[in-house]
SERO-4910 file (N, C-alpha, C, O; in steps of 0.05 Angstrom, whole numbers):
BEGIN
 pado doro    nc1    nc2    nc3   cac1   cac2   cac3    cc1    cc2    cc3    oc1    oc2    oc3
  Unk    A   -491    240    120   -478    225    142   -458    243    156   -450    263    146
  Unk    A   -449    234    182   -432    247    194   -407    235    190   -405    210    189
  Unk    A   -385    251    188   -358    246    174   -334    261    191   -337    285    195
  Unk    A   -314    252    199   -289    262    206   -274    267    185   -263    251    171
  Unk    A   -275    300    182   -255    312    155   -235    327    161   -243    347    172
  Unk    A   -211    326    157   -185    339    151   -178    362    146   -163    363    127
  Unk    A   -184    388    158   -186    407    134   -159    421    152   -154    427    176
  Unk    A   -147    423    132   -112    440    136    -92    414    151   -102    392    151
  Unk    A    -67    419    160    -43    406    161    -42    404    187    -35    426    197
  Unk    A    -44    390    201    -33    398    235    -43    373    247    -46    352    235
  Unk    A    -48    381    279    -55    350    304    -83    359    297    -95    370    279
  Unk    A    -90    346    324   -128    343    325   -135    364    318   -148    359    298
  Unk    A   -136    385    321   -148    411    324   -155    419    289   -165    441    284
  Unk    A   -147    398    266   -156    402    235   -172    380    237   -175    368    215
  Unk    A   -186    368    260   -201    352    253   -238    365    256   -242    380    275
  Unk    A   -263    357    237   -281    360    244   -296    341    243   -289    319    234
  Unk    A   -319    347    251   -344    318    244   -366    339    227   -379    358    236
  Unk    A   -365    330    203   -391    348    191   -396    329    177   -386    306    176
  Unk    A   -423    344    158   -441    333    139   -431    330    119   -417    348    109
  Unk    A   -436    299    104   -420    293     73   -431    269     64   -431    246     74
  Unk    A   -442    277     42   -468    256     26   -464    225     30   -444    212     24
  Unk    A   -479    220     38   -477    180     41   -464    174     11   -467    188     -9
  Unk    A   -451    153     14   -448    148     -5   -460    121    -17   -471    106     -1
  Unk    A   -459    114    -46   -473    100    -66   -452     73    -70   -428     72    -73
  Unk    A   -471     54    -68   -444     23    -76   -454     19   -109   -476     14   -119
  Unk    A   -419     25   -121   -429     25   -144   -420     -1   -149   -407     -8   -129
  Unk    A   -420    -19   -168   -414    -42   -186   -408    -63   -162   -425    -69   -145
  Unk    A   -392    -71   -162   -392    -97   -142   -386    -85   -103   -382    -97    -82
  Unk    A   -388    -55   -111   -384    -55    -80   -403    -65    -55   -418    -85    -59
  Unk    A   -402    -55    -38   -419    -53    -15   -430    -30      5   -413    -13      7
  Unk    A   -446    -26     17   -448      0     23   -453    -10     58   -473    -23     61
  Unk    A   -440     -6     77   -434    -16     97   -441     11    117   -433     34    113
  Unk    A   -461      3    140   -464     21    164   -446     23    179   -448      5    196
  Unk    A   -424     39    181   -406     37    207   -414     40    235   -427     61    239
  Unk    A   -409     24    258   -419     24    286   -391     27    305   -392     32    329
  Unk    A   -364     22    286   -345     24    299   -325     30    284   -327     27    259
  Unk    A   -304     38    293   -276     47    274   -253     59    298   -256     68    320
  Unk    A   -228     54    282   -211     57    304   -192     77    296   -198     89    275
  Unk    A   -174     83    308   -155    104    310   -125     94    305   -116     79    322
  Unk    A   -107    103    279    -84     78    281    -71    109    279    -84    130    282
  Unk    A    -37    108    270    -19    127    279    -18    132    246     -2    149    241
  Unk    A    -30    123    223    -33    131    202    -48    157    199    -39    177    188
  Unk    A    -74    154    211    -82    179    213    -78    202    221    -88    223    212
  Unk    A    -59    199    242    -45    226    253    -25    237    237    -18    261    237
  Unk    A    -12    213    218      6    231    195     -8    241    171     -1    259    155
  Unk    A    -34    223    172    -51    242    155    -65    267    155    -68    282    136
  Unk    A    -72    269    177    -66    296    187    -56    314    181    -67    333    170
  Unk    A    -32    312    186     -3    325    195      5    327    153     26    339    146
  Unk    A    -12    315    135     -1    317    120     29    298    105     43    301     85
  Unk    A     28    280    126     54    264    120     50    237     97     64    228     80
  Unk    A     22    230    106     12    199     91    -15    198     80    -33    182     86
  Unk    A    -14    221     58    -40    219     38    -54    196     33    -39    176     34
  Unk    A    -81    191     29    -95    176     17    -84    164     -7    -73    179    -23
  Unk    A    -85    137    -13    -77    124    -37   -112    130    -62   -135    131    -54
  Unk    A   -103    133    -83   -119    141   -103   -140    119    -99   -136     96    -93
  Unk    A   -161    130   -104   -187    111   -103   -196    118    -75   -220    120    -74
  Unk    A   -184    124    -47   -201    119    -22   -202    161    -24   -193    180    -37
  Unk    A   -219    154     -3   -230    189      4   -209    207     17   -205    204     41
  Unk    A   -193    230      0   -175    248      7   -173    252     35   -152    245     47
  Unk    A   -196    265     51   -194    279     63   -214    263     97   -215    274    120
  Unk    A   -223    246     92   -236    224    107   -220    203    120   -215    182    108
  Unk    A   -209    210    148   -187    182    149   -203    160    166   -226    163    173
  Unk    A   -185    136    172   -203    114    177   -183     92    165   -177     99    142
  Unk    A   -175     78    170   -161     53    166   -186     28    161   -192     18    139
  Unk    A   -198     22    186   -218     -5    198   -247      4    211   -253     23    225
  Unk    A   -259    -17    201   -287    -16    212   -303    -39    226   -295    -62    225
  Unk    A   -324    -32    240   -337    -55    244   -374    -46    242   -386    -30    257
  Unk    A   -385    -61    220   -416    -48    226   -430    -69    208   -421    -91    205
  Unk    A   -455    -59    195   -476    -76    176   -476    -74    154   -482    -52    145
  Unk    A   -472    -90    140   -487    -82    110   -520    -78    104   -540    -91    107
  Unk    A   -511    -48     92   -538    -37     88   -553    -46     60   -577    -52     58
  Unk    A   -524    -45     29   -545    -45     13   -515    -61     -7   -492    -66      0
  Unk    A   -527    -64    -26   -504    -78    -49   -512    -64    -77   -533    -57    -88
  Unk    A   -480    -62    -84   -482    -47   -111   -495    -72   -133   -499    -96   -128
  Unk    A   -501    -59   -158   -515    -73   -179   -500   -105   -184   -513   -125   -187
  Unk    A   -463   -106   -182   -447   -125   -185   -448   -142   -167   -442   -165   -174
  Unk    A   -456   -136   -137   -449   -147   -109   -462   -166    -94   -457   -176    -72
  Unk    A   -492   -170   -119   -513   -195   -110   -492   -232   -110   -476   -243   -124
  Unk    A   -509   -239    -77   -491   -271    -76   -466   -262    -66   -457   -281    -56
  Unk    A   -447   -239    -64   -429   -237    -51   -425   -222    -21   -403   -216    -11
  Unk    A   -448   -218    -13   -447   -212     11   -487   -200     15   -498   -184      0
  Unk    A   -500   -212     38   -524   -198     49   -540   -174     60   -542   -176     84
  Unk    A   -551   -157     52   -560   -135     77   -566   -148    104   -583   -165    108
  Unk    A   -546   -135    126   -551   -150    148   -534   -167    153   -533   -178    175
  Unk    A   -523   -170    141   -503   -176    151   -475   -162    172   -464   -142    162
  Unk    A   -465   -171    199   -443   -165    214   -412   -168    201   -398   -188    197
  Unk    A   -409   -151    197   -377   -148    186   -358   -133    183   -365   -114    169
  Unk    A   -336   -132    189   -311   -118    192   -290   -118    172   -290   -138    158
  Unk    A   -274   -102    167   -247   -108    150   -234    -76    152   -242    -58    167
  Unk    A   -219    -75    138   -198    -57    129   -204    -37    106   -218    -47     89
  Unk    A   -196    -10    100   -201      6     78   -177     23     79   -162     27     98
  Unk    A   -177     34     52   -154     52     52   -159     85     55   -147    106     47
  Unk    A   -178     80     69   -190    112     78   -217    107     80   -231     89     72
  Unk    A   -222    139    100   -254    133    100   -272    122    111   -295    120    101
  Unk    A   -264    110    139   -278     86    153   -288    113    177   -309    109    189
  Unk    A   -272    141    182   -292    147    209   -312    164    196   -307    187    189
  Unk    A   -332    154    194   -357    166    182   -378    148    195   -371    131    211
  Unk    A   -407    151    188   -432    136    191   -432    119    171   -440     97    178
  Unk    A   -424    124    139   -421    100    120   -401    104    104   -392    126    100
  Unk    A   -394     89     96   -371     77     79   -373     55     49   -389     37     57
  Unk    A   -368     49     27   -368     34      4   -346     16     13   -332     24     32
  Unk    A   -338    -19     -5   -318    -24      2   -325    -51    -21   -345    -55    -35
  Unk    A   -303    -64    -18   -309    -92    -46   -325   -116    -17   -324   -119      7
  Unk    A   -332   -123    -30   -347   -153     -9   -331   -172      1   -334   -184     22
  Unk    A   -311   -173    -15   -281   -200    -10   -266   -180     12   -246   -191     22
  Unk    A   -270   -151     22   -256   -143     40   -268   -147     64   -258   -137     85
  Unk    A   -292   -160     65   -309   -161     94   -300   -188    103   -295   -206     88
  Unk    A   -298   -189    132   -301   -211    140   -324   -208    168   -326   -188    182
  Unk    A   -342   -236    169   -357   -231    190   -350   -237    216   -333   -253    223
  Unk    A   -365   -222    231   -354   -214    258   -372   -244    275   -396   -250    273
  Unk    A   -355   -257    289   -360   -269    309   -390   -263    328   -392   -241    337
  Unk    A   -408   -279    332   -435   -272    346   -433   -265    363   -451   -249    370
  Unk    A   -408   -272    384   -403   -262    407   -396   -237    411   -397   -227    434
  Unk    A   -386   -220    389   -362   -202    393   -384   -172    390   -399   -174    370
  Unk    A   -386   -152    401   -392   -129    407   -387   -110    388   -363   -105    383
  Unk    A   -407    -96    374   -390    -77    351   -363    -62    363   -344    -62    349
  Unk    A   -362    -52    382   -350    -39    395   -313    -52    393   -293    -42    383
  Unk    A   -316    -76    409   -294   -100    408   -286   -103    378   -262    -99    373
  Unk    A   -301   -109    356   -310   -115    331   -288    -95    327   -265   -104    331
  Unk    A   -291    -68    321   -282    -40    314   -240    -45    316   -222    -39    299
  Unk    A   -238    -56    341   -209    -50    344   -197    -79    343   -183    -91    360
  Unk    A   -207    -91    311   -194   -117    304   -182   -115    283   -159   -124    281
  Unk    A   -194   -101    262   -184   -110    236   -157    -96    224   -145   -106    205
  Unk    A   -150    -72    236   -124    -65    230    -95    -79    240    -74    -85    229
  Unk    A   -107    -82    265    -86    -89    281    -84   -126    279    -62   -136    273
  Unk    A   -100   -139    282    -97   -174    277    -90   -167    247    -67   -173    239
  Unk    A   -109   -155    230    -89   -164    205    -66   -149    194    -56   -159    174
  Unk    A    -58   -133    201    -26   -132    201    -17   -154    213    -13   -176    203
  Unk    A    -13   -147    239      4   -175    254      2   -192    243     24   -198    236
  Unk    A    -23   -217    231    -21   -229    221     -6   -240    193      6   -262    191
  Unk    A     -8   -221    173      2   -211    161     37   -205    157     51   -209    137
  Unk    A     43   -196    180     74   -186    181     83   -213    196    105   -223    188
  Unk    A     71   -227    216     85   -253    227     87   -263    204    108   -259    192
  Unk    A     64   -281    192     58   -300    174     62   -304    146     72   -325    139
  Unk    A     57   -288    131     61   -276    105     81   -273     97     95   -285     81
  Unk    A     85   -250    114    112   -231    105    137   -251    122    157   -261    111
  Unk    A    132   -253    144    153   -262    160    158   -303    176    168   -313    196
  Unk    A    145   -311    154    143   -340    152    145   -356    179    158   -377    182
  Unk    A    129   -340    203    131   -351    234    123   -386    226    106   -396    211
  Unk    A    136   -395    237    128   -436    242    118   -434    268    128   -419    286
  Unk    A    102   -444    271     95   -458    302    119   -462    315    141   -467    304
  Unk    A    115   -459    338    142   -468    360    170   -444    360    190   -447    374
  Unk    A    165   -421    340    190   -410    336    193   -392    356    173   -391    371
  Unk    A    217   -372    361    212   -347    378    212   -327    366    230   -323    349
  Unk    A    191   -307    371    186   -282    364    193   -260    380    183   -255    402
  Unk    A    214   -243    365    197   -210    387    184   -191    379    184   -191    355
  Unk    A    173   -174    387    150   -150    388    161   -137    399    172   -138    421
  Unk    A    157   -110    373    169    -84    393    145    -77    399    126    -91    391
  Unk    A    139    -56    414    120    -36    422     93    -52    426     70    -49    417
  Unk    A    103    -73    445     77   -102    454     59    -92    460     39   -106    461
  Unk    A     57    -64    468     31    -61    481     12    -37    471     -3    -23    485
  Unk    A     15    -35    443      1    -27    419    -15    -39    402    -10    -63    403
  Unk    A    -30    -33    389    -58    -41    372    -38    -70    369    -38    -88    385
  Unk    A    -19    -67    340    -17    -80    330      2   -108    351      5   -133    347
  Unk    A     12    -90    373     33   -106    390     17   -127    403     28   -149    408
  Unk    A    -11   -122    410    -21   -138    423    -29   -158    411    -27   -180    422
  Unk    A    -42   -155    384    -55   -173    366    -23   -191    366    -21   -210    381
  Unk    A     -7   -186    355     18   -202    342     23   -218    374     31   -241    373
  Unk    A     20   -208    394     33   -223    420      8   -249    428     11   -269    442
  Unk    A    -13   -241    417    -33   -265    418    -30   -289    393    -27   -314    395
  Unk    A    -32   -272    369    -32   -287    350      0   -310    352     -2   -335    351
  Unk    A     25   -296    356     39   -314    365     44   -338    388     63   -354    387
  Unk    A     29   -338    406     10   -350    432     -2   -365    420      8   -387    419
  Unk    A    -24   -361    408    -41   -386    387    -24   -402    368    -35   -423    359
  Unk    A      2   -397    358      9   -409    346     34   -422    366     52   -430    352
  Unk    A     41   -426    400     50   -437    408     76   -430    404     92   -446    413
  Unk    A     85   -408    391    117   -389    404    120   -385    426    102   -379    440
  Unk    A    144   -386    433    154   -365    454    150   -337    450    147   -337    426
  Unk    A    148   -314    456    143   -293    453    158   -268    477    153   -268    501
  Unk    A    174   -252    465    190   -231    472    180   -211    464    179   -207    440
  Unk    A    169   -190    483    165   -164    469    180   -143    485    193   -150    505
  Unk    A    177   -109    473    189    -91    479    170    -73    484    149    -70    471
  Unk    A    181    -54    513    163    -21    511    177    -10    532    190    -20    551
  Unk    A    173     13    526    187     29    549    173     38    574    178     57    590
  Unk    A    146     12    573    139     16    606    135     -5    607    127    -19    589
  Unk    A    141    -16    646    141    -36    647    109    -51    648     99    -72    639
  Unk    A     96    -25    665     68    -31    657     54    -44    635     37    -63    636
  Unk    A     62    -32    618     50    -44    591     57    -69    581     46    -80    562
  Unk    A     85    -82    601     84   -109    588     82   -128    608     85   -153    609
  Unk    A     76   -112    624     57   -139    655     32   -149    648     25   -173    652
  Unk    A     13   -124    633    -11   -123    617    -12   -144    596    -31   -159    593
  Unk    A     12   -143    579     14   -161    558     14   -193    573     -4   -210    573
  Unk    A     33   -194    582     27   -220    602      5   -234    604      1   -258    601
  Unk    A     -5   -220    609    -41   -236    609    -52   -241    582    -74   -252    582
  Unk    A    -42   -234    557    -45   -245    526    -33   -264    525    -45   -284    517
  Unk    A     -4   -265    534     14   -292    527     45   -276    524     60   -293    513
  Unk    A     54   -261    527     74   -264    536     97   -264    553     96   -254    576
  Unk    A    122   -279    539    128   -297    558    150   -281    568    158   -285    591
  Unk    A    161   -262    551    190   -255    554    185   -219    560    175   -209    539
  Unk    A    188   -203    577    187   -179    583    206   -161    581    222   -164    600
  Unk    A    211   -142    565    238   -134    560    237   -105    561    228    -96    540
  Unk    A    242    -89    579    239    -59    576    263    -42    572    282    -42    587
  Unk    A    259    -23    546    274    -13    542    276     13    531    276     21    508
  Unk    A    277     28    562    278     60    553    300     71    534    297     87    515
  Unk    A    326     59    543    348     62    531    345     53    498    354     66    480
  Unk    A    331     32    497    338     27    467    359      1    458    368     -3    435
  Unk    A    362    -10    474    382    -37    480    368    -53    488    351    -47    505
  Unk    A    371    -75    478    355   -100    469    361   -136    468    349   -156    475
  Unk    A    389   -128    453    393   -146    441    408   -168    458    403   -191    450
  Unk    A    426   -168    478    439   -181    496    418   -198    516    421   -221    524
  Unk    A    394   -178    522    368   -196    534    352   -208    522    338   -223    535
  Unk    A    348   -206    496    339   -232    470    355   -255    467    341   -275    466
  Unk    A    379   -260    464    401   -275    461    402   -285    490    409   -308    489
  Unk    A    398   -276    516    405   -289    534    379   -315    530    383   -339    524
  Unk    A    352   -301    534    325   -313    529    323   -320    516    299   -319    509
  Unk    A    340   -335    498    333   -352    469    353   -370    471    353   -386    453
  Unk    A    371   -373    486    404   -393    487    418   -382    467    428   -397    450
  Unk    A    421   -353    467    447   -349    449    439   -343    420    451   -329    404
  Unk    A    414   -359    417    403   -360    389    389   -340    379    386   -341    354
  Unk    A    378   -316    392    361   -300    377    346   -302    378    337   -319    393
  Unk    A    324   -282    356    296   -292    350    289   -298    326    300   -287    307
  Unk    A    268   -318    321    271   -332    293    257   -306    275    266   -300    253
  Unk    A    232   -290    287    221   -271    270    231   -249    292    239   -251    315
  Unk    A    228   -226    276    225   -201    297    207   -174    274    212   -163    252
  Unk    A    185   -174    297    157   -146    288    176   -127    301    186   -125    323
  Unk    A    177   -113    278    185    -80    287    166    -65    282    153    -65    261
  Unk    A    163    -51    303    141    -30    295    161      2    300    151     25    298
  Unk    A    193     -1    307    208     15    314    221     32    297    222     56    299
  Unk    A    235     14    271    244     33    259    269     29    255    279      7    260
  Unk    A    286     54    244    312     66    249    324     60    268    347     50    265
  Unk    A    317     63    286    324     71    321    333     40    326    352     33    339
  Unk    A    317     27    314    322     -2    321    335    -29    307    338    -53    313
  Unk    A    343    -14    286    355    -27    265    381    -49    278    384    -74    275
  Unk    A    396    -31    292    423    -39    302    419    -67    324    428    -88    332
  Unk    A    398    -51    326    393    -82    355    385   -109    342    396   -131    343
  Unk    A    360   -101    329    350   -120    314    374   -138    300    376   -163    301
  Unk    A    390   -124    289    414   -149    273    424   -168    281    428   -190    270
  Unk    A    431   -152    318    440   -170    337    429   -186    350    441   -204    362
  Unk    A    392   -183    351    382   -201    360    365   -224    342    346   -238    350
  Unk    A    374   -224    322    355   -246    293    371   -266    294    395   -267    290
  Unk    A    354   -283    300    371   -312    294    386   -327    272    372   -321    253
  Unk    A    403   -338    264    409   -343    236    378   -353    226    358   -366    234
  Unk    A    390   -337    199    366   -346    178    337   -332    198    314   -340    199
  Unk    A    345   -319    206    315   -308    219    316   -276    203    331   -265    187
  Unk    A    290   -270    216    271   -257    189    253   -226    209    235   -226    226
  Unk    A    268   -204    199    257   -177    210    239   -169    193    244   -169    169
  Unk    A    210   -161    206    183   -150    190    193   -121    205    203   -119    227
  Unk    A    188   -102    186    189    -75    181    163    -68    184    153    -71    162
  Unk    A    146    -59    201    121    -50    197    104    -19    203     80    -13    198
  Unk    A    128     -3    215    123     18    234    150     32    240    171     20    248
  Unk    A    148     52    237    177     73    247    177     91    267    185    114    262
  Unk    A    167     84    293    164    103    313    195    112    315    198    136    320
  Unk    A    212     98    313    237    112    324    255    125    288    279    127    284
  Unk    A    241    129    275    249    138    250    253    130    228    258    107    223
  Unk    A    253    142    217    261    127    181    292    117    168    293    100    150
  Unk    A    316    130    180    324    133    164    345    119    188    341    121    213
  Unk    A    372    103    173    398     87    186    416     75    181    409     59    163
  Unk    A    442     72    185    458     61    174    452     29    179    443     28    202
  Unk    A    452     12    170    459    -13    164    481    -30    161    497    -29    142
  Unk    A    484    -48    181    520    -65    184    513    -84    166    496    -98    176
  Unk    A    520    -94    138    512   -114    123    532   -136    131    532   -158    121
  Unk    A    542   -132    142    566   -158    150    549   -177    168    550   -201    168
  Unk    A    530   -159    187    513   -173    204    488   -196    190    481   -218    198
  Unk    A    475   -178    165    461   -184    156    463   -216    142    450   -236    145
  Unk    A    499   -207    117    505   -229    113    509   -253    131    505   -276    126
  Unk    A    519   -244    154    532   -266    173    513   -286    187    514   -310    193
  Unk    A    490   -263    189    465   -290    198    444   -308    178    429   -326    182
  Unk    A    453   -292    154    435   -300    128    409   -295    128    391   -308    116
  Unk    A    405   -265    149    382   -256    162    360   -244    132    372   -239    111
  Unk    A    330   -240    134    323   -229    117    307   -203    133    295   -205    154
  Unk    A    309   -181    120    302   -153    118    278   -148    106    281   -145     82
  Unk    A    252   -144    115    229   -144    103    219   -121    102    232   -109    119
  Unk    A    199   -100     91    194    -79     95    156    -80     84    151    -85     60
  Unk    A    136    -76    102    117    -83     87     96    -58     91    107    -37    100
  Unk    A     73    -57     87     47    -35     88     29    -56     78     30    -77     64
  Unk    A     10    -39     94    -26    -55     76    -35    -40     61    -41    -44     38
  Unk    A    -37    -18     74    -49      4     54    -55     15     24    -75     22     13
  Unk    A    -27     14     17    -26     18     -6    -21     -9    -34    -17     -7    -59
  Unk    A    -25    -32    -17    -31    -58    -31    -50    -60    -53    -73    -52    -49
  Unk    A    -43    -69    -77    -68    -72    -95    -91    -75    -81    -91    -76    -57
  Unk    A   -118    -77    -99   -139    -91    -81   -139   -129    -80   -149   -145    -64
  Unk    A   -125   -133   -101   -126   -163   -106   -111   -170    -71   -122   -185    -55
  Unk    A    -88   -158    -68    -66   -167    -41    -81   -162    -21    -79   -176     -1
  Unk    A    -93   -146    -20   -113   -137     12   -130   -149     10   -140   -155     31
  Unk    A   -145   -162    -19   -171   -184    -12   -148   -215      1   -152   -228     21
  Unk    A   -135   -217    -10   -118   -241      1   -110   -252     27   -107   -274     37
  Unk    A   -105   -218     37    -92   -222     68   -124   -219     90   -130   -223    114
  Unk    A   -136   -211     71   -168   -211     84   -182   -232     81   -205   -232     90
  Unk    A   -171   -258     67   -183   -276     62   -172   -296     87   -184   -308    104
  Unk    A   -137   -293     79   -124   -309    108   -129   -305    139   -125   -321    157
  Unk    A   -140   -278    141   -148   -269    163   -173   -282    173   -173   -292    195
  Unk    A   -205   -281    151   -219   -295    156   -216   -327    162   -234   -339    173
  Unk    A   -202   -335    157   -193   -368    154   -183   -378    178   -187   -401    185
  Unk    A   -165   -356    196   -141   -367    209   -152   -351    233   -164   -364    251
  Unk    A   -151   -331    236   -157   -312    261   -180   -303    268   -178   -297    292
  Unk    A   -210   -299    257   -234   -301    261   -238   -324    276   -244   -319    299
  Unk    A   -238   -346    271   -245   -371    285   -233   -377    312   -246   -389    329
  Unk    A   -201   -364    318   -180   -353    338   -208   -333    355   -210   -338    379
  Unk    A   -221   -318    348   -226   -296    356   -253   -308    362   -258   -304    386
  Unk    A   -275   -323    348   -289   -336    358   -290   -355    378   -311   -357    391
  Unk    A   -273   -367    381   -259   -382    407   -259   -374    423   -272   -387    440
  Unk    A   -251   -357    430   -235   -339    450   -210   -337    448   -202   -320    464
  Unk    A   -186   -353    430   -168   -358    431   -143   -326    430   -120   -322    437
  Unk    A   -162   -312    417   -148   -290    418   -173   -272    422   -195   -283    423
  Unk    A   -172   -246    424   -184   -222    434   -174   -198    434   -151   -191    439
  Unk    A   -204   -174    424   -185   -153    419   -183   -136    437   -196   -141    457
  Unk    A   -169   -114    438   -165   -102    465   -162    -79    469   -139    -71    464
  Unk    A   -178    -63    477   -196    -39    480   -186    -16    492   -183    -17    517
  Unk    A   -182     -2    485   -161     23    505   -189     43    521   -197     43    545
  Unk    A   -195     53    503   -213     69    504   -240     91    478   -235    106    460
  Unk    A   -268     81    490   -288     87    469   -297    114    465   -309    127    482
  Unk    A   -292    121    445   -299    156    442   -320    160    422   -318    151    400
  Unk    A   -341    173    430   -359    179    410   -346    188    387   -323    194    390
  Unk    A   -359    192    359   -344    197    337   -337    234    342   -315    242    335
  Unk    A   -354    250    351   -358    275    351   -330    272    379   -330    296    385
  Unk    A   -319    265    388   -291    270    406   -276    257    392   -270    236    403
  Unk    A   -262    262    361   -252    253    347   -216    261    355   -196    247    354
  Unk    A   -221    292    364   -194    296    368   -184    288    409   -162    290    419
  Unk    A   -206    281    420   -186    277    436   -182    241    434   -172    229    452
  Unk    A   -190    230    416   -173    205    411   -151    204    396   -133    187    396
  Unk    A   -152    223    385   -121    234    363   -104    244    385    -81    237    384
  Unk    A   -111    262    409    -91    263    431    -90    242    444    -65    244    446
  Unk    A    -96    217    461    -94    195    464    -73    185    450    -52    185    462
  Unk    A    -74    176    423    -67    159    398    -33    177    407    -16    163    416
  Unk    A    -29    204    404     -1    227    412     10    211    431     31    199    429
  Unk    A     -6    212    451      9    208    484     19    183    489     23    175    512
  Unk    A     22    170    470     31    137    474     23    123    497     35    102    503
  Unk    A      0    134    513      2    128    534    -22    100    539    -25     88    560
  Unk    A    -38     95    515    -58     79    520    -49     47    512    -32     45    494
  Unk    A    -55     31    521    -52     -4    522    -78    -13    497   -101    -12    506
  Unk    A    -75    -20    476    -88    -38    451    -99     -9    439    -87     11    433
  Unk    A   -126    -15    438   -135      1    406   -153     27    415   -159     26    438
  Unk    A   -160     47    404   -177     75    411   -195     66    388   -190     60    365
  Unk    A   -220     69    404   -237     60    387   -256     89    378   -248    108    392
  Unk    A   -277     97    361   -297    109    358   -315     95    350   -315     73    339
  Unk    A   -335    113    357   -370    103    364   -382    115    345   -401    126    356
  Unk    A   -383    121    317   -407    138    300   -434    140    306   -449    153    292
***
């Protein structure tokens, strides 16, 4: 099969597409045709050497999400999923290739309507968001949310999924473009901020109150704002550190709103927790997505063999929803 492999430390330019044995579904796995797979900012630190493979997925093969067929089932895997079957989910490596292994409770099926292609740039990004609103970050119907970096894989999914559940919705980016775009998902509140200041235009847009959740996909950088813009008893998901890792913290703030501090990943989740949040996903947001109620949203399709100029894409911050590849 053809495979996107890793070889040395650096940007695109350690990336190749070569030859590397199909692989075998052993015991209850599945052995899945990939038709689509996407590009998340995991991989570029994988790359780069920053965010190794968790034990069990493929070293040197990155790949977060997929979307394709099941080809065949391991000896364990009869009754839990069909050859021929349409289906998508999440892995912890290893998805940009022609095939891939994976457990059957991590598939969910893809909507009749939905395009492998469309298919491809869902399952990382809705289930995080999902995930970091819901799970992690106990969104209610009717509450207000903000989104940093609205107009990213994961920004877009979370600015829909909060839309379907009838929030108000605030997001952040440092172009205004990208959140005029969002607009047409559902949100309501537009907030740009090159500077990095935030918080006085959340509080105005909320009566003073804040926001009940807030998706960070920011970081460090954003810690300070965030304090000032969480509502009492409201609740920061940690999901992404574009603006860095590391920050001082005002706990007086923290105590004072009785705010909670969340910090989450999928990746490196047991398998039991990733079949779980792949189960809520099928339940709650598939049927969203069958509707039409939500939708995924496509930056741009690259054959698998132009692997690295979607890894420069993915650099330039410059694209709106997901970078997809075509195996």
């Amino acid at each position: 099969m053809k495979a996107v492999v890793i070889k040395g430390k650096g940007g695109p330019e350690v990336l190749e597409v070569v030859d590397r044995p199909k692989p075998e579904p052993r015991g209850e796995q599945v052995l899945v045709r990939v038709r689509a797979c996407a590009v998340n900012r995991a991989d570029l630190l994988q790359a780069k050497g920053l965010y190794p493979a968790p034990a069990g997925a493929p070293a040197d093969i990155p790949g977060l999400e997929f979307a394709g067929e099941v080809e065949a089932l391991g000896p364990d895997a009869e009754g839990q999923a069909r050859v021929g079957d349409r289906v998508f989910g999440i892995v912890a490596g290893g998805a940009q290739a022609e095939y891939l292994t994976t457990h059957p409770r991590m598939l969910a099926k893809i909507p009749a309507g939905l395009e492998f292609d469309a298919a491809g740039a869902v399952p990382e990004a809705f289930l995080t968001a999902h995930d970091a609103l819901v799970t992690q970050g106990g969104l209610e119907p009717g509450e207000s949310v903000l989104i940093h970096a609205a107009g990213s894989g994961v920004g877009t999914a979370a600015v829909q999924i909060a839309r379907a559940m009838g929030c108000t919705v605030l997001g952040t980016s440092r172009t205004a473009e990208k959140l005029e775009r969002a607009r047409d998902l559902g949100l309501d509140v537009a907030i740009v901020n090159p500077s990095g200041t935030f918080a006085d235009e959340v509080k105005a847009q909320t009566g003073g109150e804040g926001a009940s959740v807030i998706l960070d996909l920011l970081g460090a950088g954003a810690l300070a704002e965030n304090l000032a813009s969480v509502a009492k008893r409201g609740r920061i998901v940690v999901v992404g550190l574009l603006a860095g890792a590391k920050a001082e913290i005002d706990l007086n703030a923290l105590l004072a709103k009785r705010a909670t501090l969340v910090g989450t990943t999928l990746r490196a989740r047991p398998l039991e927790e990733k079949i779980a949040a792949t189960r809520l996903f099928a339940a709650q947001v598939v049927p969203w997505l069958d509707r039409g109620t939500v939708k995924p949203v496509l930056d741009v399709v690259y054959p698998l063999e132009e692997v690295r100029k979607a890894h420069e894409r993915m650099a330039s911050n410059a694209g709106f929803g997901k970078i997809v590849l075509r195996p």
